[in-house]
Phi, psi and omega in degrees: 000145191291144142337322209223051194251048171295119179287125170259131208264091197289137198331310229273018194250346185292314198305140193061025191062035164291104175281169213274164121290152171298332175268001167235196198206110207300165160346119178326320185293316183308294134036262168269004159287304175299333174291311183298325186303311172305295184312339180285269178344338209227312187293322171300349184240348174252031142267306205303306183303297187310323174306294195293349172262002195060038153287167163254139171271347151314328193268339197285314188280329166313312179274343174297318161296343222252296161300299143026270193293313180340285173314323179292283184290340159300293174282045154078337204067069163247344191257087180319160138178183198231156157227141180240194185300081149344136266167327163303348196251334209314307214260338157324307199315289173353273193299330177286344172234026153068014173316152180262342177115002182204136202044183185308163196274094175289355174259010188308301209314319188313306187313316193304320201285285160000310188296267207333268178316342152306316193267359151296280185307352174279352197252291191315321194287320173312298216284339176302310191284301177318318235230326171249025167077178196244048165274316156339305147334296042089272176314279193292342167259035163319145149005300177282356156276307189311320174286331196270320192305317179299313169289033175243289225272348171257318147001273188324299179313331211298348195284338206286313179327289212292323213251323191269338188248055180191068140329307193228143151333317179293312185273018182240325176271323145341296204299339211262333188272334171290276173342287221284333166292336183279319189284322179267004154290325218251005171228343185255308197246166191245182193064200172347280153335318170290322169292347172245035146000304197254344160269321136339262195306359193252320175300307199291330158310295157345283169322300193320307186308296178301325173283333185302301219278277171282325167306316213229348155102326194281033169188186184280132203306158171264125188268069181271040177256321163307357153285303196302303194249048142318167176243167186280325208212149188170127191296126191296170196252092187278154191214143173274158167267150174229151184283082154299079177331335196263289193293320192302330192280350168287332193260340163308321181304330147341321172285025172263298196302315199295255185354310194287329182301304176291333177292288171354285215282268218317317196295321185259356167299303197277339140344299191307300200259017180041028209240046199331095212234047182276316210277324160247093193232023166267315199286315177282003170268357197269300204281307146349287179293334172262323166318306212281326174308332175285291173358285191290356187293332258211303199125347191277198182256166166292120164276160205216164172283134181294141092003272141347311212259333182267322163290355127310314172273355162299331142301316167260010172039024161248142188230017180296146204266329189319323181303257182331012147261353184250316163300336188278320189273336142257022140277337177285355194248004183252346174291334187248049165194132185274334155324274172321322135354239182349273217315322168312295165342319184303307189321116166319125156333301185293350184264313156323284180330282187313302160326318196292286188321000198243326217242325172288313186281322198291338166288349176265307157330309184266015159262328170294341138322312191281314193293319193259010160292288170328317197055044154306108199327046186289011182274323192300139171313314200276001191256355197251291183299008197249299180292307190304314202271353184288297203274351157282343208276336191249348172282307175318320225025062164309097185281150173232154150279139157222103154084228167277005168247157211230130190242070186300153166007302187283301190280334160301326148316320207270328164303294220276323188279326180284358175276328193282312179305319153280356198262327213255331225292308189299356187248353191277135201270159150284107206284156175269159184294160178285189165288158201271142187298127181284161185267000000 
């Protein structure tokens, strides 16, 4: 069957909430609406990391497509996903080139050779899974972990909205108003409209905004001058890598965490999609893993399955992998102009905030989801205690140290329910199966 055999599923298939399957695909024009939503949905955060790594975040969104598509042909396009700028590297990269935190990164190259050997072991890890099956997996990740890591991964996240994209009162009230636009799209209209939720509500805010703000004075104005002297069009800055020891063995390890994440988010697609997308979980940790290896080949950051982008589709229940190639190919086209840059870039902070809160929680949602799909057992102790410390160990962002690398919220969580879980197993009930997932 070709990549690109999409069955298309005609507009009049959105009336009643009809879900896109990953293998079929509404109209092209429809398509590629949902593809700009996506690419919105990814970009405040797959800016955000380099910028906090000294990276260009131009080259950054250049490679997010670029893996993408990686990915889209390693699984075959069987696997929605999006892959952006990984939060996982933020605090290794740091130490390993001593950044100070503000403007480029003068060690990026130490980082890059370090990315590269992440995503070897993570391709190996790929190649581990492809060749004796994910039962092992499986064994140490039930359900009932599987569920608190995806809602730790919406969890974790929920501070940044709250606590870094809301400066003033006025932008706390943005936030509240941007969700309720969001929220009131995705329950008063139907169709089309409904499915772009979040690209709706994000416009309708956007306005709300310029007039409270540049109309009328009560916050801070929207700053279109970085548009205006954007260049329309100018080549992302590619960095060779260097092999560094010190940094490799700090920033490899970082592929456990990769893994576990990517495992979650494959865990609540199929949960989403009703689609048992275990045989290939070899292949997206494989199509991962040579991303984050171009990428860093390249000058970028490590890349990841979005987070962002399954909380989008959870809301719009389309899983067509068509979308995400249309996302991908317009990240390749905001990587070589920096105008469209700027211009996202432009979107009030406090309004990106409120789209997160929204994106975020859906993602803690579909993990509370995998649980009740599972029909996990929470009168047994150990399945109740396994889920409460898994999701305080990652909403806290409970940190561990080991020497120079630091083991944040997600992965202490993420550790902590599979330690917990062999520590608990023999007192742990057996969940009974859900109804069974189509191939």
């Amino acid at each position: 069957m070709s990549l690109f055999s999409w069955t298309e599923r005609p507009a009049a298939a959105l009336q009643g909430g009809g879900v896109i399957a990953p293998d079929e695909r509404l109209p092209w024009a429809q398509t590629a609406a949902m593809g700009v939503q996506h690419v919105i949905a990814m970009f405040g955060a797959t800016v955000l990391a380099p910028i906090l790594m000294g990276f260009d975040p131009n080259l950054a969104i250049f490679m997010s497509g670029i893996g993408t598509l990686i990915f889209y042909f390693i699984t075959g396009g069987k696997v929605p996903s999006y892959l952006g700028s990984s939060f996982a590297f933020i605090g290794v990269v740091i130490a390993a080139t001593a950044y100070a935190g503000k403007g480029p990164n003068a060690n990026i190259a130490v980082a890059l050779g370090g990315i590269i050997v992440c995503g070897l072991v993570y391709t190996l890890i790929g190649a581990l899974v492809q060749a004796i099956g994910t039962g092992w997996i499986e064994r140490l990740m039930p359900p009932v972990v599987t569920g608190a890591v995806v809602a730790v991964i919406g969890l974790n996240l929920a501070g940044v909205p709250v606590k870094n994209m809301a400066a003033s009162n006025f932008d706390s009230w943005m936030q509240l108003v941007t969700f309720v636009c969001v929220a009131l799209v995705a329950v008063f209209t139907r169709g089309m409209l409904q499915r772009l939720l979040i690209l709706v509500g994000l416009l309708l805010a956007t306005l709300i905004y310029l007039v409270l703000a540049n109309g009328m004075g009560l916050g801070k104005p929207m700053d279109f001058s970085g548009i205006a002297a954007a260049a329309w069009f100018g080549m992302p800055h590619f960095t060779a890598p260097v092999f560094d020891g010190n940094a490799m063995l700090l920033i490899a390890p970082v592929a456990l965490i990769l893994v576990a994440e990517n495992l979650g988010h494959i865990k609540a697609v199929t949960a989403m999609t009703g689609r048992n997308l275990d045989r290939y979980m070899g292949r997206a940790f494989i199509g991962d893993g040579v991303a984050t290896m171009v990428s860093g080949a390249a000058g970028g950051t490590g890349v990841t399955t979005y987070a962002e982008n399954i909380g989008v589709m959870a809301a719009t229940r389309i899983y067509s992998t068509a979308v995400f190639v249309v996302a991908a190919l317009i990240a390749l086209l905001l990587g070589f102009s920096p105008k469209f840059g700027a211009f996202i870039q432009a979107i009030p902070l406090p309004v990106m905030g409120g789209v997160s809160i929204v994106v975020f929680g859906l993602i803690a949602i579909a993990g509370a989801r995998i649980w009740v799909d599972n029909r996990v057992d929470f009168a047994n102790p150990a399945n109740l205690l396994i889920a409460a410390i898994t999701l305080v160990l990652g909403t806290g962002d409970f940190t561990l140290k080991f020497g120079g690398f630091a083991l944040g919220g997600i992965g202490t969580a993420t550790f902590g329910a599979v330690l917990l879980h062999l520590l608990l197993r023999p007192q742990a009930a057996q969940a009974q199966p859900a109804a069974p997932l189509r191939d």
